[in-house]
C-alpha positions in Angstrom: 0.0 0.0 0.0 1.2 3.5 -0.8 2.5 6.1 1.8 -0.3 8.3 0.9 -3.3 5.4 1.0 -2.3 5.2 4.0 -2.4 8.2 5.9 -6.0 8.6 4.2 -7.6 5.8 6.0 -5.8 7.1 9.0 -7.2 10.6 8.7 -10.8 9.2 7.8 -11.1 6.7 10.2 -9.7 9.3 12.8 -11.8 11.8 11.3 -15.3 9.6 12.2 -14.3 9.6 15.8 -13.4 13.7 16.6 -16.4 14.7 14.5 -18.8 12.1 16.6 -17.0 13.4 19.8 -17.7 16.9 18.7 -21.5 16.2 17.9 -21.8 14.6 21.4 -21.2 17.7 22.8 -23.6 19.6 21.4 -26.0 16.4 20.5 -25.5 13.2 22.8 -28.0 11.4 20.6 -26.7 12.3 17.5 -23.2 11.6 18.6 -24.4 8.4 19.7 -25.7 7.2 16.6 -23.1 8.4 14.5 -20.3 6.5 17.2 -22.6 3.4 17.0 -22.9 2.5 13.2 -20.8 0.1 12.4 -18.7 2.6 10.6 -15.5 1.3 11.1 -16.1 -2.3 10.6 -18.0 -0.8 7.0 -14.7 1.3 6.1 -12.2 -2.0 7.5 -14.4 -4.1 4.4 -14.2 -1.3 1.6 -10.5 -1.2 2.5 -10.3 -5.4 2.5 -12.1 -5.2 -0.6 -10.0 -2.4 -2.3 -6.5 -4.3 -0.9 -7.8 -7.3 -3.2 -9.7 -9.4 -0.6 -12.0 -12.4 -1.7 -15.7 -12.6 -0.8 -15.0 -15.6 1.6 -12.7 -13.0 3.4 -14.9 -10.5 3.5 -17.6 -12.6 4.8 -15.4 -14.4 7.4 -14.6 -11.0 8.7 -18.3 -9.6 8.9 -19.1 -12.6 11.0 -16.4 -12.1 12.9 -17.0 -8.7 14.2 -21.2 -10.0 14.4 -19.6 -12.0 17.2 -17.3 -9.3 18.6 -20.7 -6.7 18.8 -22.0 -8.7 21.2 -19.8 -8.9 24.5 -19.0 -5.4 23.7 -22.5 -5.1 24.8 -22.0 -5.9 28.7 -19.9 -2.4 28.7 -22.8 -0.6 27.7 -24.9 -2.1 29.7 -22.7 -1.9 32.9 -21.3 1.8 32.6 -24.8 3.7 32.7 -25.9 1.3 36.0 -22.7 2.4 37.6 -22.9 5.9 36.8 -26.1 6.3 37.6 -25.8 4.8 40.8 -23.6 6.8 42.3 -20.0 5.4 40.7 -17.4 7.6 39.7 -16.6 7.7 36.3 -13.2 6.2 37.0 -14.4 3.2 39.0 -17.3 2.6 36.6 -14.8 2.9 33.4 -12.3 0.3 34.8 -15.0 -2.2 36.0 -16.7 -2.5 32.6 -13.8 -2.4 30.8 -13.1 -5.7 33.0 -16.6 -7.3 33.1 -16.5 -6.7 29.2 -13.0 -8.0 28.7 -14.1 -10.9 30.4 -16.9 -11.1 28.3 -15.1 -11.0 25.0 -12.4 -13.9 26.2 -15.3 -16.1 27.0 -16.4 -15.5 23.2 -13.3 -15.6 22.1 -12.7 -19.0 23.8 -15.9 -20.2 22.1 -14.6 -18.8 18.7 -11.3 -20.7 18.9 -13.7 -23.7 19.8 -15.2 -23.5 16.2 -18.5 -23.4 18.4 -19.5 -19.7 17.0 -18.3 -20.2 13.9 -19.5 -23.8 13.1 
């Protein structure tokens, strides 16, 4: 890949995440939705496909990150009910960055199983 492909992607996928931080301060719910589409998994296949990647490839990857979505869940879940019961931020942050880290070994573990992926 070329020098200047490369700094592209960087700049656009770095792009996606100031202007979505930006929004959220003025719009939480409009930063949310733009943070939550799949954006980067969507720009990580255009670049897959672009680099020459087969449609077995592509599709392996997309089911991948299908199963990756979902413990990410638990950190979304867990953060709010911290917060909003009285947590700090810091305490909250760390503990569902654990409970979720947990969360994507145990997925992981089923992955590397071939129980996930069939």
């Amino acid at each position: 890949m070329l020098l200047y492909q490369f700094v592209l992607r960087i700049l656009l996928s770095g792009g996606i995440v100031v202007a979505a931080s930006e929004v959220a301060k003025r719009n939480s719910i409009v930063g949310a939705l733009l943070i939550s589409l799949p954006l980067a998994s969507m720009m990580t296949l255009i670049w897959l496909h672009y680099d020459g990647q087969d449609a077995e490839q592509l599709a392996l990857f997309s089911k991948e990150v299908l199963w990756l979505v979902i413990p990410s869940l638990a950190f979304f879940l867990t953060l709010p009910l911290l917060l909003s019961n009285g947590v700090g931020f810091i305490p909250s942050f760390l503990l569902s960055s654990v409970l979720t880290a947990a969360c994507y070994a145990t997925v992981l573990y089923a992955l590397s199983d071939g129980l996930a992926t069939g």
